[in-house]
N, C-alpha and C positions, 0 to 999 in steps of 0.2 A: 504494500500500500504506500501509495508516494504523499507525502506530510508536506509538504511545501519546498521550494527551488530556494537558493538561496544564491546569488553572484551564478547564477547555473548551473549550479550541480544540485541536483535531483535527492532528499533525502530521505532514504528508506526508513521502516521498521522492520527490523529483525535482531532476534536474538534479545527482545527486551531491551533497547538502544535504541537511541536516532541520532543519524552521525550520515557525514555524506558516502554514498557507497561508490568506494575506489578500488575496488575489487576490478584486476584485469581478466577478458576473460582468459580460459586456459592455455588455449594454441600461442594467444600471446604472451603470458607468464612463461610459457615453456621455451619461444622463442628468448625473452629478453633472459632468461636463465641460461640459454647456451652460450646466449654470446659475452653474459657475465663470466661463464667458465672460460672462452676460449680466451680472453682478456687477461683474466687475471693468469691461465698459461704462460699466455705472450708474454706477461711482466714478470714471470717466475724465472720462463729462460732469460730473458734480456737481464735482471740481476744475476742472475748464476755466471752468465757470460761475463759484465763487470767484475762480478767477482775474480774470475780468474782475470779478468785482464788486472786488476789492479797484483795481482801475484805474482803475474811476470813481471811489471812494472818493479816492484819492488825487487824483484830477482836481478835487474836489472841495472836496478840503483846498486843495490848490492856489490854485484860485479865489477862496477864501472869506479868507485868510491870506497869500498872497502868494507863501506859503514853500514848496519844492520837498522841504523836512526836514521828517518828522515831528519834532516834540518829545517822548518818552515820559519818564516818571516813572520810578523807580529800579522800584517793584515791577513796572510793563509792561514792563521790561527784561529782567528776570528771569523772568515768565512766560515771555516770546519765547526767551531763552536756554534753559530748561529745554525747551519744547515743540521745539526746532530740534536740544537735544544726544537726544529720542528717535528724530529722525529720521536721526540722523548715527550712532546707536550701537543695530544693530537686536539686539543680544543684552543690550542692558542695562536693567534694571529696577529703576531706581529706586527706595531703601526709601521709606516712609510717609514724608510732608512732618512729623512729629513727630522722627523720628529723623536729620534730615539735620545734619549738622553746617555750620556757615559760611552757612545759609541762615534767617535768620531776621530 
């Protein structure tokens, strides 16, 4: 039984609820489920591949330097730390690099 429209989305009752119904139907859930899977494949290889590349990299560094340590500069430092606190803080979104205070 349809309860009223609301911005146009049609709201159902069911289930003792009324709430708008975004239920996709199946062929297309199933659809947007495979290509969520073949995606997140694609991004499983493509870090797997980084990975090793950065192993040779470093084998490389190795080889060439003696050294086991990279040596990075104050600003690759900081890059590295920013791009590691997005991955450690997945609800945080850091303002514009103009308005950051202590980073400059």
């Amino acid at each position: 039984m349809i309860r009223r429209a609301i911005g146009g989305l049609k709201l159902r009752r069911g289930a003792g609820q009324y709430g708008p119904d975004l239920m996709l139907p199946a062929p297309l859930q199933f659809i947007v489920a495979m290509f969520a899977y073949a995606l997140n494949a694609r991004m499983a290889r493509k870090m797997e591949y980084l990975q090793e590349e950065v192993r040779v990299l470093k084998e490389v560094v190795v080889a060439a330097t003696g050294k086991t340590r990279i040596e990075l500069n104050a600003e690759q430092r900081r890059r590295l730390a920013l791009k590691g606190k997005e991955l450690t803080c997945p609800g945080y979104f850091p303002p514009p690099p103009h308005d950051r205070s202590g980073f400059s």
